[in-house]
DOZA-206607 format. One record per residue (C-alpha): residue in three letters; x, y, z. Coordinates in nm, 3 decimals, decimal comma. Example, Ala and Ser with C-alpha at 12.3 -4.5 7.8 and 13.67 -1.06 7.14 Angstrom:
NODE code      xx      yy      zz
NODE  ALA   1,230  -0,450   0,780
NODE  SER   1,367  -0,106   0,714
! end
This chain:
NODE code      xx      yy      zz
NODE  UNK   3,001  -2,864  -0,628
NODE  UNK   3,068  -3,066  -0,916
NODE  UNK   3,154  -2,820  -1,274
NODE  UNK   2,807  -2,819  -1,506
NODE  UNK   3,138  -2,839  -1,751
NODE  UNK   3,183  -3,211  -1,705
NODE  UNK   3,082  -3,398  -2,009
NODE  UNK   2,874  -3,641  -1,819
NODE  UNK   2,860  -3,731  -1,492
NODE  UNK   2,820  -4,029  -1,337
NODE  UNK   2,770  -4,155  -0,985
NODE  UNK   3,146  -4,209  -0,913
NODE  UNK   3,222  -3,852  -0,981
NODE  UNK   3,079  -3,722  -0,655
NODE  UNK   3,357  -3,865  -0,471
NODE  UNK   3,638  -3,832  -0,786
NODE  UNK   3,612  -3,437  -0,838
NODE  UNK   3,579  -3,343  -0,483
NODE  UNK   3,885  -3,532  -0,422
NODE  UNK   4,066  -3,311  -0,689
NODE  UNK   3,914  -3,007  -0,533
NODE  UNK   3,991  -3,056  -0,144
NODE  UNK   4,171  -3,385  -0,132
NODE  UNK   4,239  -3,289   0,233
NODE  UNK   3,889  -3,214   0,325
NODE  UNK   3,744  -3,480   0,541
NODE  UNK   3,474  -3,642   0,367
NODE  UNK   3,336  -3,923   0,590
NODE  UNK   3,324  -3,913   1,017
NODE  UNK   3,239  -4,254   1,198
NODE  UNK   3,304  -4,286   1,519
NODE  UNK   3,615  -4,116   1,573
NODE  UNK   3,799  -4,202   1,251
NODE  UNK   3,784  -3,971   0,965
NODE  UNK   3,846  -4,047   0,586
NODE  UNK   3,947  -3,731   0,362
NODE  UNK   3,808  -3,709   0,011
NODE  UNK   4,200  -3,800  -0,086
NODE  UNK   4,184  -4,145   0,083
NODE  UNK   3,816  -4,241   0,010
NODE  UNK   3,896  -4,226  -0,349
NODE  UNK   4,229  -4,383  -0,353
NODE  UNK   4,009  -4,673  -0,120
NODE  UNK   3,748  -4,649  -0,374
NODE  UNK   3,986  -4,625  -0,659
NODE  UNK   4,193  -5,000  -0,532
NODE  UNK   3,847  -5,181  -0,448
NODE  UNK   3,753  -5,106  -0,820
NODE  UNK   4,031  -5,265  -0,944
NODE  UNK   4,041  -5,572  -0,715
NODE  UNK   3,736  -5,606  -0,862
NODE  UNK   3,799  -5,635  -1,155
NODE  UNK   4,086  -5,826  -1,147
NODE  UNK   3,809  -6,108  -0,968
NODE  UNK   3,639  -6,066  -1,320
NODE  UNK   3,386  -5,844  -1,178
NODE  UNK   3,258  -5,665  -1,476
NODE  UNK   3,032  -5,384  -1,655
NODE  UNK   2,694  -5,410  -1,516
NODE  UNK   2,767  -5,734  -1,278
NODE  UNK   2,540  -5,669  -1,032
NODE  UNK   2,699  -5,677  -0,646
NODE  UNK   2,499  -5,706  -0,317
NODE  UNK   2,665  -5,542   0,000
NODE  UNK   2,531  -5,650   0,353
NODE  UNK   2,715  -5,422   0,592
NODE  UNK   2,564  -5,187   0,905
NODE  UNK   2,641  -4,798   0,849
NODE  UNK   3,090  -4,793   0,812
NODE  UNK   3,323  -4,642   0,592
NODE  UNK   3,353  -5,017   0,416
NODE  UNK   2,977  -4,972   0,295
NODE  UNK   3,027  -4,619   0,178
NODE  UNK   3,356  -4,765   0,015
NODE  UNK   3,186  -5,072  -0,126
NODE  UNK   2,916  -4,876  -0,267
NODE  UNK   3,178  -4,643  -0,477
NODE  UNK   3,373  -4,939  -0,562
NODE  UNK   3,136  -5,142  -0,703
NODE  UNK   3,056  -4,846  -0,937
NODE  UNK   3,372  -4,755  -1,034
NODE  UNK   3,441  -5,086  -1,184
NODE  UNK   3,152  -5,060  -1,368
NODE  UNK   2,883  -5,238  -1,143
NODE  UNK   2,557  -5,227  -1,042
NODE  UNK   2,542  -5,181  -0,654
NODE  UNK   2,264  -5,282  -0,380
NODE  UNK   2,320  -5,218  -0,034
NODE  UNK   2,078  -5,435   0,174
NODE  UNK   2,014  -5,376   0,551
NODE  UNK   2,287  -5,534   0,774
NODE  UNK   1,953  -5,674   1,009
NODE  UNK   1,786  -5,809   0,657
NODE  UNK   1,574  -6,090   0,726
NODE  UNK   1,665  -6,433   0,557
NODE  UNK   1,413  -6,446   0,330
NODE  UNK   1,392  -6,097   0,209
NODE  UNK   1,799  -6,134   0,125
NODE  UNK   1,727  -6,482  -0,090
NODE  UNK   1,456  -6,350  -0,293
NODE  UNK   1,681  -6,031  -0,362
NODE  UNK   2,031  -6,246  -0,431
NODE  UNK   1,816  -6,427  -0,644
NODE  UNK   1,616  -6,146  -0,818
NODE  UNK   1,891  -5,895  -0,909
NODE  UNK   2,121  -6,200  -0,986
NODE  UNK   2,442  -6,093  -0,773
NODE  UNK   2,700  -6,239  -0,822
NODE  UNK   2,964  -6,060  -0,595
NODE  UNK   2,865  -6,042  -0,233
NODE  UNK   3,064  -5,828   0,048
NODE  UNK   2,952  -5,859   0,336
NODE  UNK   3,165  -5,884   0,701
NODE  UNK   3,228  -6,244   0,939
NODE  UNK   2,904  -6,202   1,125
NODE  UNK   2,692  -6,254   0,829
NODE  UNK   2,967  -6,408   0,566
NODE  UNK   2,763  -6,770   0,604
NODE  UNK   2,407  -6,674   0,570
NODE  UNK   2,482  -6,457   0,281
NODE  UNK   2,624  -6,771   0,158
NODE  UNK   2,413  -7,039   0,211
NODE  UNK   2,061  -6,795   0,141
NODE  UNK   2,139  -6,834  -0,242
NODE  UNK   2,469  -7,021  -0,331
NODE  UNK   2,373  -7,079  -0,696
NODE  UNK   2,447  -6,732  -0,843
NODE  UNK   2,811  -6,676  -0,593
NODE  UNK   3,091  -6,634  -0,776
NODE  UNK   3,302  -6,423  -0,502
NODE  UNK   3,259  -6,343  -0,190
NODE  UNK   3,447  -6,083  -0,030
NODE  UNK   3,492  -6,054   0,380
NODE  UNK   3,564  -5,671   0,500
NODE  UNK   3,649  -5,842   0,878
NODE  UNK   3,841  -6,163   1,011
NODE  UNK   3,711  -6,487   1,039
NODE  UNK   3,808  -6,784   1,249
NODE  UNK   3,923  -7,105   1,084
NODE  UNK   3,602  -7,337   1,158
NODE  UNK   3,433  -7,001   0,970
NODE  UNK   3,653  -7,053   0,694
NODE  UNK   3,633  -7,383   0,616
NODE  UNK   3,252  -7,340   0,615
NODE  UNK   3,265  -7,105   0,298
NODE  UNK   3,351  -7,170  -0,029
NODE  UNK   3,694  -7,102  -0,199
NODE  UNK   3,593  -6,820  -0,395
NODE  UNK   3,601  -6,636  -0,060
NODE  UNK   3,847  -6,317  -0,070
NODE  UNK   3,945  -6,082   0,213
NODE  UNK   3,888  -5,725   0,220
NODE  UNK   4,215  -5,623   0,280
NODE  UNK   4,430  -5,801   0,064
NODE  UNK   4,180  -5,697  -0,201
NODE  UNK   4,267  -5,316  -0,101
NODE  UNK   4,599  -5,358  -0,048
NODE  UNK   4,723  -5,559  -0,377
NODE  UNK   4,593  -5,304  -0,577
NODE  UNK   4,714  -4,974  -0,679
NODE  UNK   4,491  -4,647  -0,603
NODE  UNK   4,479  -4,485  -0,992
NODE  UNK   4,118  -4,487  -1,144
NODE  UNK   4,042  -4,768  -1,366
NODE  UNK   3,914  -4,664  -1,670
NODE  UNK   3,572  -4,856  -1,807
NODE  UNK   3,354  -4,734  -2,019
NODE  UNK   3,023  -4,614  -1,920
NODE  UNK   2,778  -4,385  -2,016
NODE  UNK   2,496  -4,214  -1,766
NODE  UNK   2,206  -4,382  -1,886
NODE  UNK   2,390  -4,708  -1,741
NODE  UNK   2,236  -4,835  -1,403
NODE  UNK   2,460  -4,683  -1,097
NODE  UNK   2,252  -4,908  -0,823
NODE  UNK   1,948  -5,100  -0,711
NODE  UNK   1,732  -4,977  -0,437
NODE  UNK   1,457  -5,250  -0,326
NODE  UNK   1,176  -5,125  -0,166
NODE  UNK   1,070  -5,213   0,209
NODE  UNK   0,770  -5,426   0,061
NODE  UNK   0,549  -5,339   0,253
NODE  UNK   0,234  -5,457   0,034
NODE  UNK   0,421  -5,750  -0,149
NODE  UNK   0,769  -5,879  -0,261
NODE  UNK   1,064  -5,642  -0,301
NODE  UNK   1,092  -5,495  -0,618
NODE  UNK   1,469  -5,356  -0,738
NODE  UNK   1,435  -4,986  -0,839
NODE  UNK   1,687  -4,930  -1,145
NODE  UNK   1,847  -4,578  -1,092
NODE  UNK   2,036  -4,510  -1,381
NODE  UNK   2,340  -4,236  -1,317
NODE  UNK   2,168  -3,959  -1,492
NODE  UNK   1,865  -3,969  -1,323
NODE  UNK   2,045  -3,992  -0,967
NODE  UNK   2,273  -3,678  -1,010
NODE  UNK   1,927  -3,495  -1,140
NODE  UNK   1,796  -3,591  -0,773
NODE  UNK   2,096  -3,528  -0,620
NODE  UNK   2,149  -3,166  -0,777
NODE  UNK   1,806  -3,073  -0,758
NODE  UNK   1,809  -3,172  -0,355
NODE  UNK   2,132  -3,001  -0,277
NODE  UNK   1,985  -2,683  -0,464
NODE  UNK   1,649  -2,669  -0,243
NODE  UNK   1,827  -2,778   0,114
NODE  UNK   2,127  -2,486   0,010
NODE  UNK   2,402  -2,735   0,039
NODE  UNK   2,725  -2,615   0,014
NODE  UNK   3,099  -2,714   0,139
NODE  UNK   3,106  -2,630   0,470
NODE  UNK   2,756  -2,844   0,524
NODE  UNK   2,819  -3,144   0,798
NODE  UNK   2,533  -3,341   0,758
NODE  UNK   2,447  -3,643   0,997
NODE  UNK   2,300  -3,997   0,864
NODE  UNK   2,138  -4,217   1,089
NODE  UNK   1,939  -4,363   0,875
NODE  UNK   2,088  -4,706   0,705
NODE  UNK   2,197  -4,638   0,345
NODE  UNK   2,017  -4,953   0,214
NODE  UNK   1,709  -4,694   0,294
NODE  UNK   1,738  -4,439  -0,058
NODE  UNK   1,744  -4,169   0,207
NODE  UNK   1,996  -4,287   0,426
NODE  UNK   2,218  -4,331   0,082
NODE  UNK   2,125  -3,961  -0,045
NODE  UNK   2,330  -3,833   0,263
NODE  UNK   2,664  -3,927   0,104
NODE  UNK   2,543  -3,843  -0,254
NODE  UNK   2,455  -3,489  -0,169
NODE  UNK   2,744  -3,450   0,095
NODE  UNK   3,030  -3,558  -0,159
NODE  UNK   2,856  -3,333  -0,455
NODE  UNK   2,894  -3,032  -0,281
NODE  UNK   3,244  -3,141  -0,081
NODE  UNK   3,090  -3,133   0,218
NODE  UNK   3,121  -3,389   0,523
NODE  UNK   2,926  -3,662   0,635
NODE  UNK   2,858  -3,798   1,010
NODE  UNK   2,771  -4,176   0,951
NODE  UNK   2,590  -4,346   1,250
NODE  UNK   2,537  -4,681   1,284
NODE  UNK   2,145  -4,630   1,386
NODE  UNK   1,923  -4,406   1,615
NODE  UNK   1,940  -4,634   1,889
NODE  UNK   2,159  -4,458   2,132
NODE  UNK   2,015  -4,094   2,109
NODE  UNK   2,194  -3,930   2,311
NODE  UNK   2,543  -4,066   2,258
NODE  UNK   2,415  -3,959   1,858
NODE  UNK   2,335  -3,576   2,031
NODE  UNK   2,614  -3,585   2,170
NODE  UNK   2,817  -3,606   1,860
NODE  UNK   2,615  -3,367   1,627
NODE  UNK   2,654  -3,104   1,879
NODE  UNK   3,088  -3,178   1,931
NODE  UNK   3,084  -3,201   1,536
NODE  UNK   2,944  -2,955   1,436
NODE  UNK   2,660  -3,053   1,271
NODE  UNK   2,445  -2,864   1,020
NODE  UNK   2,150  -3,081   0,888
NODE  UNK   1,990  -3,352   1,044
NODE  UNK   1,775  -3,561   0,803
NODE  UNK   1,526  -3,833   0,923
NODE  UNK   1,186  -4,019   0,932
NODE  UNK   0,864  -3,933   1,152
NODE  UNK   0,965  -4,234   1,380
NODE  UNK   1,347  -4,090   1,447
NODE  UNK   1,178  -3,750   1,535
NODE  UNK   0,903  -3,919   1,738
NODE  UNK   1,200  -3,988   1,932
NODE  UNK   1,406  -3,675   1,946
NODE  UNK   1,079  -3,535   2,080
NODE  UNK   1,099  -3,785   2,346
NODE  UNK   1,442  -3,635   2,489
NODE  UNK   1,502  -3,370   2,731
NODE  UNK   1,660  -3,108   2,542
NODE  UNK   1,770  -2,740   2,561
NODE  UNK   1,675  -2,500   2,263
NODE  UNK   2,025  -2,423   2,218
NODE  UNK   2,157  -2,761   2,233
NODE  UNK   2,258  -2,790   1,892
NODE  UNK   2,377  -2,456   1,781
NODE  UNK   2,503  -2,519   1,479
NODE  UNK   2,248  -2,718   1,294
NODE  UNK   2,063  -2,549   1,044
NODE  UNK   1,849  -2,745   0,934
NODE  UNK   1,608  -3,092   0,979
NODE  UNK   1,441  -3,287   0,706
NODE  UNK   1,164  -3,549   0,734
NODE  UNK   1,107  -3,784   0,451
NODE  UNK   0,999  -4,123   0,415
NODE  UNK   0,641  -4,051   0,536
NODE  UNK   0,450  -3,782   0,608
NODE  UNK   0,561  -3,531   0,866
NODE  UNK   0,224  -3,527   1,122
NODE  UNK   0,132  -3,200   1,164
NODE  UNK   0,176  -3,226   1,563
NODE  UNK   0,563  -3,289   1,519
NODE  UNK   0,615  -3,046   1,275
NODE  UNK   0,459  -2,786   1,513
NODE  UNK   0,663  -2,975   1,867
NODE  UNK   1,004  -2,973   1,642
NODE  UNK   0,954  -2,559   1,609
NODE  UNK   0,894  -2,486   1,944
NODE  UNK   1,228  -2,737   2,070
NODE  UNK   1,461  -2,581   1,781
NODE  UNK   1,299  -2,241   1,682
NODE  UNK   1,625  -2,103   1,502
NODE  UNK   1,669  -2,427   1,271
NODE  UNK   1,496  -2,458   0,965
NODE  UNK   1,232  -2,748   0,924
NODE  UNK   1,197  -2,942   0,565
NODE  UNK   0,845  -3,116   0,569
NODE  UNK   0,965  -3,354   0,210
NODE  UNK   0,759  -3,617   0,027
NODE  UNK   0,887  -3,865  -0,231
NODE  UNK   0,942  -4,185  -0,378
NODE  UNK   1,187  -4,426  -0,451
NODE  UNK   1,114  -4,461  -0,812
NODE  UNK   1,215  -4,072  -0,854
NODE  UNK   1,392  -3,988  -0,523
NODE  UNK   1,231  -3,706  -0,423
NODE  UNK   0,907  -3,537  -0,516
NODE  UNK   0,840  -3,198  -0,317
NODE  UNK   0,950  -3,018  -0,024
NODE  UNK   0,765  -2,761   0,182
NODE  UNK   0,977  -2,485   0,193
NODE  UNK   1,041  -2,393   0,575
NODE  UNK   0,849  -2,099   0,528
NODE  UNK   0,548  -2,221   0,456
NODE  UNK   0,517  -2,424   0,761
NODE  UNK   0,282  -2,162   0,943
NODE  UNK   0,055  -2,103   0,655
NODE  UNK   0,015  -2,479   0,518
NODE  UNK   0,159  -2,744   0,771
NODE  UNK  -0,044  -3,039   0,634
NODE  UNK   0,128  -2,922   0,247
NODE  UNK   0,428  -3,173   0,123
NODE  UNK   0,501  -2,850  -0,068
NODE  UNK   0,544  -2,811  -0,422
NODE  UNK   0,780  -2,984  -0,678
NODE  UNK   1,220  -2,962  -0,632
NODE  UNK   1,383  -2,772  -0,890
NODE  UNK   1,378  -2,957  -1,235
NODE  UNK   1,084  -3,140  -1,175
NODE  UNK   0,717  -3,089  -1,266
NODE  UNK   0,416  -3,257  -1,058
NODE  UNK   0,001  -3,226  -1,151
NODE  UNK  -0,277  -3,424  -1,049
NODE  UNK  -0,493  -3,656  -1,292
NODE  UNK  -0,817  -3,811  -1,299
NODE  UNK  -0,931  -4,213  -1,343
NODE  UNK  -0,872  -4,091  -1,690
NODE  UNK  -0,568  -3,885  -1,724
NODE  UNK  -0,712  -3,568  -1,734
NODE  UNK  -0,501  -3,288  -1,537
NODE  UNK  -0,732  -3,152  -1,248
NODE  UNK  -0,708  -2,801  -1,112
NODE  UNK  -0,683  -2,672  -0,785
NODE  UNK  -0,931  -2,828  -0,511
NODE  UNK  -0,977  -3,098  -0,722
NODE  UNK  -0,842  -3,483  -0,566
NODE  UNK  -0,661  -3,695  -0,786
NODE  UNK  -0,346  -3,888  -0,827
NODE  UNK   0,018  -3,749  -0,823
NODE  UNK   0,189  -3,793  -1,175
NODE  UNK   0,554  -3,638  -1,169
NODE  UNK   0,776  -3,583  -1,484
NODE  UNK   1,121  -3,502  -1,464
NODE  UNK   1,519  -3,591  -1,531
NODE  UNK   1,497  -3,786  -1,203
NODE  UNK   1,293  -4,086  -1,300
NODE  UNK   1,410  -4,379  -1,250
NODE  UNK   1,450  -4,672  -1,481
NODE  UNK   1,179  -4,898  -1,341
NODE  UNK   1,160  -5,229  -1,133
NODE  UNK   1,417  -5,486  -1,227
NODE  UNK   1,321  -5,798  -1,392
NODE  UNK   0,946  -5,633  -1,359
NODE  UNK   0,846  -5,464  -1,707
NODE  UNK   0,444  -5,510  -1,634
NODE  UNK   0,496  -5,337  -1,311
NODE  UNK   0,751  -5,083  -1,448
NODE  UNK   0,449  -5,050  -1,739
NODE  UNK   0,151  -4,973  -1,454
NODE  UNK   0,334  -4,683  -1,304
NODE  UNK   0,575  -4,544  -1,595
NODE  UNK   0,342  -4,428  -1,857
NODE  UNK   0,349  -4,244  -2,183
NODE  UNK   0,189  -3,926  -2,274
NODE  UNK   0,048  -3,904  -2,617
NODE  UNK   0,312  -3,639  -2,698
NODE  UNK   0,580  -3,939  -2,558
NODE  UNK   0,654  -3,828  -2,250
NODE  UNK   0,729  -4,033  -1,923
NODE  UNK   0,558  -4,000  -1,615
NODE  UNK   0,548  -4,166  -1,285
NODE  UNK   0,191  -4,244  -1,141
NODE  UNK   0,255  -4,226  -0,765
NODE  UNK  -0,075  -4,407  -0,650
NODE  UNK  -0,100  -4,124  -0,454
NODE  UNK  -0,412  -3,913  -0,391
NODE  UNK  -0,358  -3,548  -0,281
NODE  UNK  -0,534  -3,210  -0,339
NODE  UNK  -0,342  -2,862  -0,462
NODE  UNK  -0,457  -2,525  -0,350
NODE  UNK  -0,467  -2,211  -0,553
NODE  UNK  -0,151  -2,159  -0,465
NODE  UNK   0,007  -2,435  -0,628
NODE  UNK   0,095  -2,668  -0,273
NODE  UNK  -0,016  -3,021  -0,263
NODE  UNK  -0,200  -3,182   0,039
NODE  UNK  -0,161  -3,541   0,089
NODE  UNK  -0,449  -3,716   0,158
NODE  UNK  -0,375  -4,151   0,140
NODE  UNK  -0,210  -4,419  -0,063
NODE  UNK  -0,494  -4,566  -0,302
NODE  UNK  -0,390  -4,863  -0,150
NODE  UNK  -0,434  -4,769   0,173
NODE  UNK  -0,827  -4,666   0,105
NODE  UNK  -1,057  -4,813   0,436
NODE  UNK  -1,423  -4,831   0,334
NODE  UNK  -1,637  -4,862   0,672
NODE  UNK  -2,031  -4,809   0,627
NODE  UNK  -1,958  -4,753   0,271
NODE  UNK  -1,767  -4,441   0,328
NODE  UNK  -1,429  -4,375   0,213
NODE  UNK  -1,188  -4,301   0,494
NODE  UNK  -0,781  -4,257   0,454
NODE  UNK  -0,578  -4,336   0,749
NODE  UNK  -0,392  -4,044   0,748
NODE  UNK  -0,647  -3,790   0,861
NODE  UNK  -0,726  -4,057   1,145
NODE  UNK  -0,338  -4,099   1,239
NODE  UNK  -0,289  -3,663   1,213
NODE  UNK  -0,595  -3,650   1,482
NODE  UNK  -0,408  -3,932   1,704
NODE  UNK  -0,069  -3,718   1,683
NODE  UNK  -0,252  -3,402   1,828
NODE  UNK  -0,320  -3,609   2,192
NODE  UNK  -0,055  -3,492   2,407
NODE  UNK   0,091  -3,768   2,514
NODE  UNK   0,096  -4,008   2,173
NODE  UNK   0,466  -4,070   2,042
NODE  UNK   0,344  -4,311   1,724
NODE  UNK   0,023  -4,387   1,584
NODE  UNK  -0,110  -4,612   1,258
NODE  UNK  -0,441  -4,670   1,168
NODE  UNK  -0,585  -4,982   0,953
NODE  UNK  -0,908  -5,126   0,794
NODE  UNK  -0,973  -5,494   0,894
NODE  UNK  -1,212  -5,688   0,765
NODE  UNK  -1,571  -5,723   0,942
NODE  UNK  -1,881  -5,900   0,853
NODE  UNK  -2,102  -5,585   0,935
NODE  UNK  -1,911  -5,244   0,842
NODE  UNK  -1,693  -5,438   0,533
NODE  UNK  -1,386  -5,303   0,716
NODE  UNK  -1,356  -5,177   1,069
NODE  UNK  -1,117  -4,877   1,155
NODE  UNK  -0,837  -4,979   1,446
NODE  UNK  -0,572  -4,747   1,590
NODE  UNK  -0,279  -4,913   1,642
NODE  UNK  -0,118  -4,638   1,945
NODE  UNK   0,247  -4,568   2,127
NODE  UNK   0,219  -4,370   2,459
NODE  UNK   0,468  -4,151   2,646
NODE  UNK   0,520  -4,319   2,973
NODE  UNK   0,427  -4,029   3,166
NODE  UNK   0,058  -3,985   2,963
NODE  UNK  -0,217  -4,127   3,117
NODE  UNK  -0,475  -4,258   2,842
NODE  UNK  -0,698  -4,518   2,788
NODE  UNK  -0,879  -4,630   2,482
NODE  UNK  -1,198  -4,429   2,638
NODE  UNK  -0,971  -4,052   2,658
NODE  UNK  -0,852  -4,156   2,301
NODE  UNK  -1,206  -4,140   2,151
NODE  UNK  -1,335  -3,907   2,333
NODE  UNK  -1,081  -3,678   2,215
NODE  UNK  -1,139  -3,792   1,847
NODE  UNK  -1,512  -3,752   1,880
NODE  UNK  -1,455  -3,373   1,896
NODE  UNK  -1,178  -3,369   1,557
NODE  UNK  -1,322  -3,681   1,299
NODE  UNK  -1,664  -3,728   1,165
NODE  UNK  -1,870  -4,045   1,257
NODE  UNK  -1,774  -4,262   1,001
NODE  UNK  -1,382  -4,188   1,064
NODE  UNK  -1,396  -4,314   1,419
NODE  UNK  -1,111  -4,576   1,526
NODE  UNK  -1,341  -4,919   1,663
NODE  UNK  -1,095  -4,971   1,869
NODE  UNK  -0,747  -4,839   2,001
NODE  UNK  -0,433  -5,078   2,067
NODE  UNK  -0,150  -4,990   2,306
NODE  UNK   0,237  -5,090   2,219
NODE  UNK   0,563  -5,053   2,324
NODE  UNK   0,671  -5,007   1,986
NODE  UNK   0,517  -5,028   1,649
NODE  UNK   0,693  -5,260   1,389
NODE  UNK   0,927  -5,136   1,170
NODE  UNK   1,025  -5,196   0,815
NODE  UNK   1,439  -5,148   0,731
NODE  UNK   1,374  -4,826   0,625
NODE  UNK   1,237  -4,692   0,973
NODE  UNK   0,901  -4,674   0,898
NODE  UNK   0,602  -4,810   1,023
NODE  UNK   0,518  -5,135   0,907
NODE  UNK   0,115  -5,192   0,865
NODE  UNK   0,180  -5,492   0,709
NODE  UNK   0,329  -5,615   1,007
NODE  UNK   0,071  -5,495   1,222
NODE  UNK  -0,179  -5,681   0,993
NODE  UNK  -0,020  -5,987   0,991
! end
């Protein structure tokens, strides 16, 4: 882990001291090429200084549109290393999602690989100044970009592997996250470097990383969480298996069971999958443990993911991209308190306030505030946003408001209950889709379920269920409510229940309701 000794740490330092520690220790497994820590910072260590022989400079900001590879991990501690502000987008990013973020965080280096080398181009050309292609490209494909263009590997090559020394300190920004969006336009997150290795030590404290952790990452690391499986793997020198996606599960088994695998971290939807599969118990004996993020765990999965893996420890986590990570239920709790997101991580205190401000006690439902090292910056080029949810105590201390309502017991846990946003009010009651969607997920038979408010001349906003069956279930709309009639009151019944395929999903892997809206 890296030495509390350091003077300050920054994001680049993951990857530097491990690489003094165990330069021999493989760091990075995709497919069946592995990188030690010795060669992904000597890779690291020549991008940075390509860079900045381009002119790339202290806090340039640089987008990288890449799937899941060893480039994007390499990009990533490149761009830092030089001094840079990094943004990894989704390699699937639609067109204009990736304009309005070239042209909101004001990139003007772009790596990116053949497949995608014109659109990134031609989506914003204004701000380019270099463009860097990890992968070959035909002649006609040349000729199509501009002259700024510069390959990957002669970038790497031409370069010599010894650290390039620019000064930085750790309240500089390390990297942009943009959110999915999901209510509105992108915004950048700004996560300086002190603030990320807060999350990132407070994390590996609570999951009990250590060396000989090999963690697998499915998720892609434009997604904070997908990204958080190389920061926490190279703090502690341990190894991580990158995947490209989820799509081929199990091929993905497959591997976490040859490779040893150890922790398995994911989103509702991945699980909703691994569910699907016919597995034995003891099929992956090594891993110790799984952690869902991104949304709430339902309480039916957490309770189906026991039974399948009974000796593997189950992380039920909540948190947010403007502080990384919030709570975590701690895997014992998960009898007593399944619907609980847990308390606060280590470092970190969380409370619940009133329309006012006022703390509230236990039983009491108000918003999650959280105060801690781990806050981020705020949203790029948005101060009256950044102003709405970082606020100032009177004594002058910053706090995140979530928009999230929740409950605590007198134990200290916190309940989720909705997103303020995500308020329906049907017969002038006040329903929150997640009680609704926690019913659906207790009918055998439902893989994924999300519930809306649409508008309606008579009830001011009518409750759908928006529903993904196993193939083998055999429901109807009719055995859905009548099911529901016995677990929600009256004025929390769905209107109506839609069957899908597959519900839309955002880049991070979540459900999209504004998709389903739309």
């Amino acid at each position: 882990m890296v030495s509390a000794t350091e003077r300050a740490i920054f994001v680049s330092d993951l990857l530097r001291i491990s690489a003094q520690r165990t330069p021999d220790k493989v760091a990075l497994i995709v497919h069946e090429r592995h990188w030690t820590y010795g060669e992904l910072e000597a890779q690291t260590n020549q991008l940075a200084r390509g860079l900045h022989k381009l002119g790339f400079a202290r806090h340039d900001r640089a987008v990288v549109v890449l799937p899941n590879s060893a480039e994007a991990i390499v990009a990533f501690f490149g761009i830092i290393k030089a001094g840079g502000i990094a943004c990894i987008l989704n390699a699937g990013i639609k067109v204009a999602k990736l304009g309005h973020i070239l042209r909101d965080s004001g990139a003007t280096l772009r790596i990116t690989d053949h497949s995608r080398a014109a659109q990134v181009v031609a989506t914003d050309s204004a701000g380019l100044q270099q463009l860097v292609v990890t992968s070959h490209l035909a002649n006609e494909e040349v000729s199509a970009l501009p002259l700024s263009m510069v390959s990957w590997s002669s970038l790497i090559h031409e370069s010599d592997d010894m650290p390039l020394l620019v000064p930085m300190i750790d309240q500089d920004l390390a990297f942009l996250v943009y959110t999915s969006g999901s209510t509105g336009e992108a915004k950048g997150v700004m996560c300086p470097h002190a603030a990320v290795i807060a999350a990132v030590d407070s994390i590996t404290r609570y999951l009990e990383h250590t060396a000989d952790d090999v963690v697998i990452n499915v998720l892609p690391l434009a997604f904070d969480h997908g990204l958080y499986q190389a920061l926490t793997m190279f703090y502690v020198g341990g190894t991580l298996l990158l995947e490209r996606d989820f799509t081929f599960p199990y091929a993905t088994l497959h591997r976490i069971a040859l490779g040893g695998v150890t922790g398995f971290p994911g989103v509702p939807t991945v699980f909703a999958l691994l569910l699907q599969l016919r597995l034995r118990s003891n099929s992956l004996p090594n891993l110790r443990y799984i952690a869902s993020t991104g949304a709430a765990l339902p309480t039916a999965q957490i309770q189906q993911l026991r039974q399948r893996f009974p000796h593997v420890r189950i992380y039920s986590m909540y948190g947010l991209t403007e502080c990384k990570r919030v709570s975590f239920l701690p895997p014992a709790e998960l009898e007593r308190r399944p619907t609980s997101i847990g308390r606060g991580m280590p470092n970190e205190e969380i409370w619940l306030v009133d329309e006012h401000g006022q703390r509230l006690g236990p039983g009491q439902q108000g918003e999650l505030v959280i105060r801690g090292s781990n806050l981020m910056r705020g949203y790029w080029n948005r101060p009256e946003e950044t102003a709405r949810v970082f606020r100032q105590t009177p004594c002058g201390e910053r706090i995140l408001y979530s928009g999230d309502l929740m409950w605590m017991d007198e134990e200290g846990f916190f309940h989720f209950v909705g997103r303020r946003d995500d308020l329906i009010k049907s017969r002038g009651e006040k329903v929150y889709p997640r009680e609704v969607e926690d019913a659906l997920y207790a009918i055998p038979g439902i893989i994924e379920a999300a519930v809306l408010g649409v508008p309606d001349a008579t009830l001011g906003q009518m409750i759908v269920a928006h529903v993904v069956a196993a193939p083998a279930a055999e429901l109807s709309q009719e055995r859905i409510l009548e099911f529901l009639s016995g677990q929600l009151e009256p004025s929390a019944m769905p209107k109506a229940v839609y069957f899908h395929d597959s519900l839309p999903k955002n880049e991070s892997n979540k459900i999209d309701k504004l998709a389903l809206k739309q």
